[in-house]
N, C-alpha and C positions, 0 to 999 in steps of 0.2 A: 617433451615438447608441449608446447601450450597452447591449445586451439584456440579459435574465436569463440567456439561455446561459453570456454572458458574465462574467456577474457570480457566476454560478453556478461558471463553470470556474474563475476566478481563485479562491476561496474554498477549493475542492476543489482545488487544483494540478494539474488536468492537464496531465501533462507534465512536471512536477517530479519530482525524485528529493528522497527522504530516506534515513538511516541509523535504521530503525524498530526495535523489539527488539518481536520476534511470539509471538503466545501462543496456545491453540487454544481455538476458542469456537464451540459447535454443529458440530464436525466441522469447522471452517474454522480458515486461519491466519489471522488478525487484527489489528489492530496500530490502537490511537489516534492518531488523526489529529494532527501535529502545528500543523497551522492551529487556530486556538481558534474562528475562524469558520467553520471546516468544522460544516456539519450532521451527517454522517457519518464513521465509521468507516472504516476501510481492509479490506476482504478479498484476500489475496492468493492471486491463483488462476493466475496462468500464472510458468512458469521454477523453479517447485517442485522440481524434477530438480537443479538447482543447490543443494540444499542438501545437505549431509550430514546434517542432524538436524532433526527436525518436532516442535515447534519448534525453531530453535535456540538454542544458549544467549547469542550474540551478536545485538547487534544485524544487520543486511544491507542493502543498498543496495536500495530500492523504488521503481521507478518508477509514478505514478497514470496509469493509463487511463479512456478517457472512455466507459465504462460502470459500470452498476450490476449486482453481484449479491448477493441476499438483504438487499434496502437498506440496503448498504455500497459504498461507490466499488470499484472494481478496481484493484489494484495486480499489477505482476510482478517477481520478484527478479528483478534486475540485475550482481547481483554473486556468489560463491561463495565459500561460509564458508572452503574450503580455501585459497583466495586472498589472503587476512586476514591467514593465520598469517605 
């Protein structure tokens, strides 16, 4: 049987990575969800240290976390802008 968790976490990706391009909204980085059935937004709040630039002007690799903050999913950069080049 398939709960809501679960149909909740499929929709939201947790655990998925995307290549998100982030932008700052209410003091947070942020980034649209790229599921279209996501209810929520992305806030990226942990691996910030990995960036050289807030925002930055590239897309970054975000992995979703299976919490919520300021009712947006949680996402963590995964990857480093310097790393790109």
């Amino acid at each position: 049987m398939t709960s809501i968790r679960d149909l909740l976490g499929e929709s939201l990706g947790v655990g998925e990575r995307f290549e998100l391009r982030l932008e700052e909204r209410d003091g947070r980085l942020v980034a649209d969800h790229p599921n279209d059935a996501s209810p929520m937004d992305i806030a990226v709040v942990e691996g910030l240290e990995r960036l050289d630039e807030q925002p930055p002007p590239e897309p970054v690799a975000v992995e979703i976390v299976g919490r919520v903050v300021d009712g947006r999913i949680a996402g963590r950069v995964v990857n480093r802008n310097r790393e790109r080049r």
